[in-house]
C-alpha positions as CSV (number, residue, x, y, z in Angstrom):
1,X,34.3,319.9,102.8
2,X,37.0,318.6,100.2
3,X,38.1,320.4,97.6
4,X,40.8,320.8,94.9
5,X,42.8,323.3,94.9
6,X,46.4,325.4,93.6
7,X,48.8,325.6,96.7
8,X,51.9,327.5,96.6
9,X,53.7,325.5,99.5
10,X,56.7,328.1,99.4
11,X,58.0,331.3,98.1
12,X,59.6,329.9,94.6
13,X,58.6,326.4,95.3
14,X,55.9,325.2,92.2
15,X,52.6,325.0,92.6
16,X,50.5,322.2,93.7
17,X,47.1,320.8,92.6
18,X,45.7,319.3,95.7
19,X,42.9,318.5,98.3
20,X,42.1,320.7,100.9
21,X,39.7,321.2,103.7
22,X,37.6,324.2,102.6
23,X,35.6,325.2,106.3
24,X,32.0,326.6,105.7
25,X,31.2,330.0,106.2
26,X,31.8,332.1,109.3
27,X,29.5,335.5,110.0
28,X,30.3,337.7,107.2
29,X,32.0,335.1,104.9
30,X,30.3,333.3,101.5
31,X,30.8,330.9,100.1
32,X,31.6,330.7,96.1
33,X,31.7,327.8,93.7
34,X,33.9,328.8,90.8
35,X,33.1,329.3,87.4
36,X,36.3,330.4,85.9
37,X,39.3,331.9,87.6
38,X,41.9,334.4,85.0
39,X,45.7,333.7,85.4
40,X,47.7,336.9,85.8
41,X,50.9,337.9,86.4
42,X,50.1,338.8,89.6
43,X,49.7,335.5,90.9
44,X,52.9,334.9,89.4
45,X,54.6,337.9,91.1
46,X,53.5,336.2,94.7
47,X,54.8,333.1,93.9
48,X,58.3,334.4,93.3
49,X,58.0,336.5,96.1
50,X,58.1,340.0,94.3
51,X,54.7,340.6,96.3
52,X,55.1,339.5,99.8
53,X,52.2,337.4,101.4
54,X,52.0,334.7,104.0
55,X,52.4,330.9,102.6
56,X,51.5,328.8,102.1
57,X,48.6,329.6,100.3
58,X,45.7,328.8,97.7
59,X,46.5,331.8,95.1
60,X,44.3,333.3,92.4
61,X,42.8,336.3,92.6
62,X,40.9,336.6,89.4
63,X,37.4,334.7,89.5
64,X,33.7,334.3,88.8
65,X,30.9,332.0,90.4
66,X,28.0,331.4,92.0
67,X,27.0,332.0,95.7
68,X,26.4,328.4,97.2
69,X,26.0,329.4,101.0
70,X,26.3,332.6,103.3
71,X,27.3,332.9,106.8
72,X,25.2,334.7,109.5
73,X,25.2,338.5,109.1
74,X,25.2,338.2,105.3
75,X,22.1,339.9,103.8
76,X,22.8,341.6,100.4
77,X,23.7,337.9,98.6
78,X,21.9,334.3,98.4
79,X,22.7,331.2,97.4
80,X,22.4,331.1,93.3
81,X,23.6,334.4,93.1
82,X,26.5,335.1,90.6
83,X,29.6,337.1,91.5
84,X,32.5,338.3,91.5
85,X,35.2,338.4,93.1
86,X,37.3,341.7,94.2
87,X,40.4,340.8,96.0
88,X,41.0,344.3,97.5
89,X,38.1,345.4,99.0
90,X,38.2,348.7,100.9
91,X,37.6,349.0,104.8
92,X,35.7,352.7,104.4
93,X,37.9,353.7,107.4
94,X,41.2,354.2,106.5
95,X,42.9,357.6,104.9
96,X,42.9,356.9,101.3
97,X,39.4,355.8,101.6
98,X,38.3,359.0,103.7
99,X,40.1,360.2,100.6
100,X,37.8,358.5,98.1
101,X,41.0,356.8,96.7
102,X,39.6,353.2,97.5
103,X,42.2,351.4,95.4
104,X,44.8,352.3,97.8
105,X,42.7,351.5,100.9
106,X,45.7,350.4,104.0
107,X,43.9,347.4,104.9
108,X,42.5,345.8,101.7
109,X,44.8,342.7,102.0
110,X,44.3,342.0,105.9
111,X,42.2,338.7,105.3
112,X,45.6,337.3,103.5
113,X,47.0,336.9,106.7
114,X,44.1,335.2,107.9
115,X,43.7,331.1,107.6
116,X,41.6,329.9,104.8
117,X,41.7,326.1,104.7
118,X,44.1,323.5,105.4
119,X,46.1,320.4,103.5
120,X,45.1,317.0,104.5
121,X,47.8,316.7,107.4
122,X,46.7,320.1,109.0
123,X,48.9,322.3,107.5
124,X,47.1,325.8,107.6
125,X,46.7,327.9,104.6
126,X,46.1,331.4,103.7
127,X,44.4,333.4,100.8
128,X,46.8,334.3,98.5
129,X,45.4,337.9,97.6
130,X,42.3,337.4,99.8
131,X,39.9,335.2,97.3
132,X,41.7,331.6,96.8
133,X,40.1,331.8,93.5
134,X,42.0,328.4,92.6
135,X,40.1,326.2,93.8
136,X,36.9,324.7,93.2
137,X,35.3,326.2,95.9
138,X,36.2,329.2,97.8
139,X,35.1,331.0,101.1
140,X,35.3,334.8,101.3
141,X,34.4,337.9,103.3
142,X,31.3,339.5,101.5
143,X,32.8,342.7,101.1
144,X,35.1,340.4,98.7
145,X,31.6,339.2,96.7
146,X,30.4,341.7,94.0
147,X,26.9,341.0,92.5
148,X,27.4,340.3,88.7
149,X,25.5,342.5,86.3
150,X,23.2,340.6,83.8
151,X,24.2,340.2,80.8
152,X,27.6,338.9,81.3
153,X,28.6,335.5,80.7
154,X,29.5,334.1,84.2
155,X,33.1,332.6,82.6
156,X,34.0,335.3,80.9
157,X,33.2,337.8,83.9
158,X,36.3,336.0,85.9
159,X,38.2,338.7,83.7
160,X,36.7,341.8,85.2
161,X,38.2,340.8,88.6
162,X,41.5,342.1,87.8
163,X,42.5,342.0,84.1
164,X,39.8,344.7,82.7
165,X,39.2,346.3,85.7
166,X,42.9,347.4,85.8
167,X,43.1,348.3,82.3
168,X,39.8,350.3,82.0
169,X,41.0,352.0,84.6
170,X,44.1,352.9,83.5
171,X,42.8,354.4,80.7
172,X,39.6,356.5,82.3
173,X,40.7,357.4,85.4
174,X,44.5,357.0,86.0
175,X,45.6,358.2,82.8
176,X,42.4,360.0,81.5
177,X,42.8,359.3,78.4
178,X,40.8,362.2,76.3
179,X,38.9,361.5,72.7
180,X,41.5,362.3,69.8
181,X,44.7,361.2,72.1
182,X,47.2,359.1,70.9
183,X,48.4,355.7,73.2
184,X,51.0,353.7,73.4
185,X,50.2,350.4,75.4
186,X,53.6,348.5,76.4
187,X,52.8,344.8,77.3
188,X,50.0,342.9,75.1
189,X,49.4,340.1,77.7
190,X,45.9,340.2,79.6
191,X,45.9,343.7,81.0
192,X,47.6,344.9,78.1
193,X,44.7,343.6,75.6
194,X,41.9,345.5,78.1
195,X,44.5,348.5,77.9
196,X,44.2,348.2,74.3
197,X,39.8,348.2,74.0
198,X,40.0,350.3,76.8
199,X,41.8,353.1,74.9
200,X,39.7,352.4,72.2
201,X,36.2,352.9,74.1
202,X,37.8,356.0,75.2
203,X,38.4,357.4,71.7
204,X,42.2,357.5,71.3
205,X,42.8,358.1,67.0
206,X,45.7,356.3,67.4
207,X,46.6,353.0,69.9
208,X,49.9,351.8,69.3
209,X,50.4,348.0,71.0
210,X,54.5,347.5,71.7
211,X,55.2,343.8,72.9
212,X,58.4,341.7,72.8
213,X,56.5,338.7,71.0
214,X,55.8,339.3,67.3
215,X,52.6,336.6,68.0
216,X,51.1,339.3,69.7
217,X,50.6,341.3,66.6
218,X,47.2,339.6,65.6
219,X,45.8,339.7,69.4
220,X,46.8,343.7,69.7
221,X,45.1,344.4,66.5
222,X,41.8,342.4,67.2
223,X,41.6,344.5,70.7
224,X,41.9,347.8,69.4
225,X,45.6,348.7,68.2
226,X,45.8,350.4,65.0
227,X,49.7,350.0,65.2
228,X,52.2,347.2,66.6
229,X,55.4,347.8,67.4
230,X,58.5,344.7,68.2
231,X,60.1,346.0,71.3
232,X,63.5,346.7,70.6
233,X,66.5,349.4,71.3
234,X,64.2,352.1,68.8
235,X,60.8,351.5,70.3
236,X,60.9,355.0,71.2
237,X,62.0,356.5,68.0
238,X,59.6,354.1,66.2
239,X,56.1,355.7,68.1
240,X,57.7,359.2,67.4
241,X,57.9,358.1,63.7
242,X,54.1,356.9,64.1
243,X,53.2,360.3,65.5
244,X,54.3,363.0,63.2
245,X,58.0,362.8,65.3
246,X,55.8,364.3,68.5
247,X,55.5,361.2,70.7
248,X,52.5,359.5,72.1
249,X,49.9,361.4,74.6
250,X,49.9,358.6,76.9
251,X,51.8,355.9,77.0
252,X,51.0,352.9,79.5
253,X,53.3,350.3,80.8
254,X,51.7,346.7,81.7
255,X,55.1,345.2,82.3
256,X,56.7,346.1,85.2
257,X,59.9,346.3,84.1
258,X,62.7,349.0,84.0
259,X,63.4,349.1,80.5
260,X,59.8,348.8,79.4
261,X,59.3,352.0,81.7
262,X,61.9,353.9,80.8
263,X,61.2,353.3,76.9
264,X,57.2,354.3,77.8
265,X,58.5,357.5,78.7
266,X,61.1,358.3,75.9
267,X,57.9,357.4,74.0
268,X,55.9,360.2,75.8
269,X,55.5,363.5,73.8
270,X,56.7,366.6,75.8
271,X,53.6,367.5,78.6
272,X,52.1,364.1,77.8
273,X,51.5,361.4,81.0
274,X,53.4,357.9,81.4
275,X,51.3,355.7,83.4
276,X,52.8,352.4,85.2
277,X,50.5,349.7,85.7
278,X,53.0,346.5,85.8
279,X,54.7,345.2,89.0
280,X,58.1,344.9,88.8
281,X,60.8,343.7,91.7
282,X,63.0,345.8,93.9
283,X,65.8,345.5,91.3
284,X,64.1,346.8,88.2
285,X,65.6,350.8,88.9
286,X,64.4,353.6,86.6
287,X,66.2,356.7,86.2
288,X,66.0,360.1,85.3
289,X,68.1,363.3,85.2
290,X,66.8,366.4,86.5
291,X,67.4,368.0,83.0
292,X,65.5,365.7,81.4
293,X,62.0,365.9,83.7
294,X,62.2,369.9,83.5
295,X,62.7,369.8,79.7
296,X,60.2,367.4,78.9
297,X,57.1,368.6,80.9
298,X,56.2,365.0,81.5
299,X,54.1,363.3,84.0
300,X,54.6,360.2,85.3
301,X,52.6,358.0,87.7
302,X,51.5,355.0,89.1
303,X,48.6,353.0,88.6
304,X,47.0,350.9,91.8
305,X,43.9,347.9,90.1
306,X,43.5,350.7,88.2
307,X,42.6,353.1,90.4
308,X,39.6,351.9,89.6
309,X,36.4,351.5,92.8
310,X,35.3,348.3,92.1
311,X,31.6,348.7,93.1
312,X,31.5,351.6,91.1
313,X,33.3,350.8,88.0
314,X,31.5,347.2,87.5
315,X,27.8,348.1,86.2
316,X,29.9,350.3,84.0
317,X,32.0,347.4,82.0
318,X,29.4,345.1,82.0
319,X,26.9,348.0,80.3
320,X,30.4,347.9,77.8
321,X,29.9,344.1,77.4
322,X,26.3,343.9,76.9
323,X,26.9,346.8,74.1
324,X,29.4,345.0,72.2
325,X,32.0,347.5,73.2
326,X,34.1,344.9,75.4
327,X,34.9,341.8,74.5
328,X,36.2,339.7,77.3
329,X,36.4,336.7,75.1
330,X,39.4,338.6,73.4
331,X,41.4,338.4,76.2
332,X,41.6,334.8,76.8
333,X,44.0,332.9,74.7
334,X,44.0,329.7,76.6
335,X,41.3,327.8,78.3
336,X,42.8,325.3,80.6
337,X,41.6,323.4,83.7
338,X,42.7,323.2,87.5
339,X,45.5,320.9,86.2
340,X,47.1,323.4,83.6
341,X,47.5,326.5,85.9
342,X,51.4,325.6,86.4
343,X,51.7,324.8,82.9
344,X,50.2,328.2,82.2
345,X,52.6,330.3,84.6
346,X,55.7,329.0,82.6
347,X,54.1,330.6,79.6
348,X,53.5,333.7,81.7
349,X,57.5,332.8,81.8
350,X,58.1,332.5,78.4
351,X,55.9,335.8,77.7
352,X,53.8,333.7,75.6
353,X,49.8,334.3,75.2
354,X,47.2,337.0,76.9
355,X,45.4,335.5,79.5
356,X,44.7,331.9,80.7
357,X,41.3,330.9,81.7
358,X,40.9,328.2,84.3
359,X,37.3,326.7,83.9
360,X,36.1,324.2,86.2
């Protein structure tokens, strides 16, 4: 079957909105029509080739929809059912999953290697981070498929593939943020703004939203920031003023860049926790002297989808949703259709907006 889709033909080359032969489901695959698909920076980290996968490729990795077929083997979905999508599922086998740390499960992003559909001359494709959620129609291993909760509008619910999922968990389990805390967020762009409510739901007193843009302002304060601060030389010194000269608790970094890291720790309070959540490239180097780390007490860590379990953590935002605690609406600045999406990754460019919704 035909359908339209976003091909990245190349690693820098643009992206192109074409037909493509979409095969039906194997055993253990399902197939999804899309609802909505979220574009993140993530996508736009594969297309520049700061995260290596095989191309070409359908990318997206963000999405929501409804089950339209299942191949043999598949029991636990049917077709009607809406899902969706997790583009790292875990294998159960491997170390970090024996480990119960599923987010960092070695063989998550084996089906990206695998071949998905093809162009119109025969050109095979691959799955950019597993899901090809830009497209109209996708095909997916079921243990890519989660059952949405009710409650949740199925557009809206593209956002808890990555977006929220990644800053919820941030906040609850990588950070563990604790009621009374003060956080700093670095980055109001999509995970950024579910960083923001996140911290919020977990009871921080004070959530202070840093972002280059001054536009921002208005978004940070409608998801949860009691203070917004222009990224500049003083960022640091400006969160110290904000918290009696002591620093922030926690402060989390949604950029992926070394500066932005290296002013989310400065911002840090001595014993508090820096959490990284952005990708950044090779290039972007952070350092530290050995002074510095003893004198400071600090801890400093990584943060993988949010070290979040996908399965697990699901029912849980959507109970957020239906409660009025979460609202996934926020996050989208932009609705745009199949068309727009390389419109919308030169505003990711530009730093401009939150998060891009492709409805189709």
């Amino acid at each position: 079957m035909t359908v339209r889709a976003a091909v990245l033909p190349a690693v820098g080359a643009p992206l192109e909105i074409t037909e493509i032969d979409l095969p039906e489901p194997g055993p253990g695959q399902v197939r999804v029509r899309l609802a909505a698909a979220g574009v993140c920076h993530s996508d736009l980290s594969l297309s520049n080739g700061t995260m290596r996968v095989p191309v070409p490729a359908v990318l997206g990795h963000e999405g929501a929809g409804t089950v339209v077929s299942v191949g043999e083997g598949v029991t636990h979905l049917a077709p009607g059912a809406p899902v969706v999508l997790n583009w790292a599922p875990a294998c159960g086998d491997c170390h970090a999953c024996a480990l119960g740390e599923v987010w960092l499960c070695a063989n998550a992003l084996n089906g990206a290697a695998g071949v998905h559909a093809r162009t119109a001359d025969g050109t095979e494709l691959h799955p950019g981070l597993n899901v090809a959620a830009f497209a109209e129609e996708t095909v997916v291993a079921a243990s890519c498929v989660l059952p949405l909760p009710d409650g949740v509008p199925l557009t809206d619910a593209a956002l808890l593939g990555c977006a929220v999922l990644t800053g919820y968990g941030a906040v609850h389990h990588a950070a563990r943020v604790r009621r009374g805390e003060t956080v700093a967020v670095f980055g109001a762009g999509g995970v950024g703004l579910a960083t923001l409510q996140s911290a919020r739901i977990a009871g921080a007193s004070r959530i202070i939203a840093v972002d280059v843009s001054p536009a921002k302002e208005e978004l940070a304060r409608a998801a949860g920031a009691t203070d917004f601060v222009l990224a500049s030389d003083t960022t640091a010194r400006d969160i110290r003023a904000l918290t009696g000269k002591q620093g922030a608790d926690v402060a989390i970094e949604c950029v992926g860049r070394a500066a932005t890291i290296r002013a989310a720790w400065d911002s840090t309070r001595r014993g508090g926790r820096t959490t990284v959540v952005g990708i950044g490239g090779k290039d972007q180097e952070v350092t530290f002297n050995a002074l510095e780390i003893f004198h400071w007490g600090r801890t400093l860590s990584g943060c993988v989808y949010g070290n979040t379990d996908p399965a697990r953590d699901l029912p849980v935002l959507a109970e957020h949703v239906r409660e009025g605690r979460l609202d996934l609406s926020a996050l989208v600045t932009e609705r745009i259709g199949l068309d727009g999406i390389p419109a919308a990754f030169g505003n990711m460019l530009a730093g401009k907006g939150g998060r891009a919704l492709v409805v189709f």
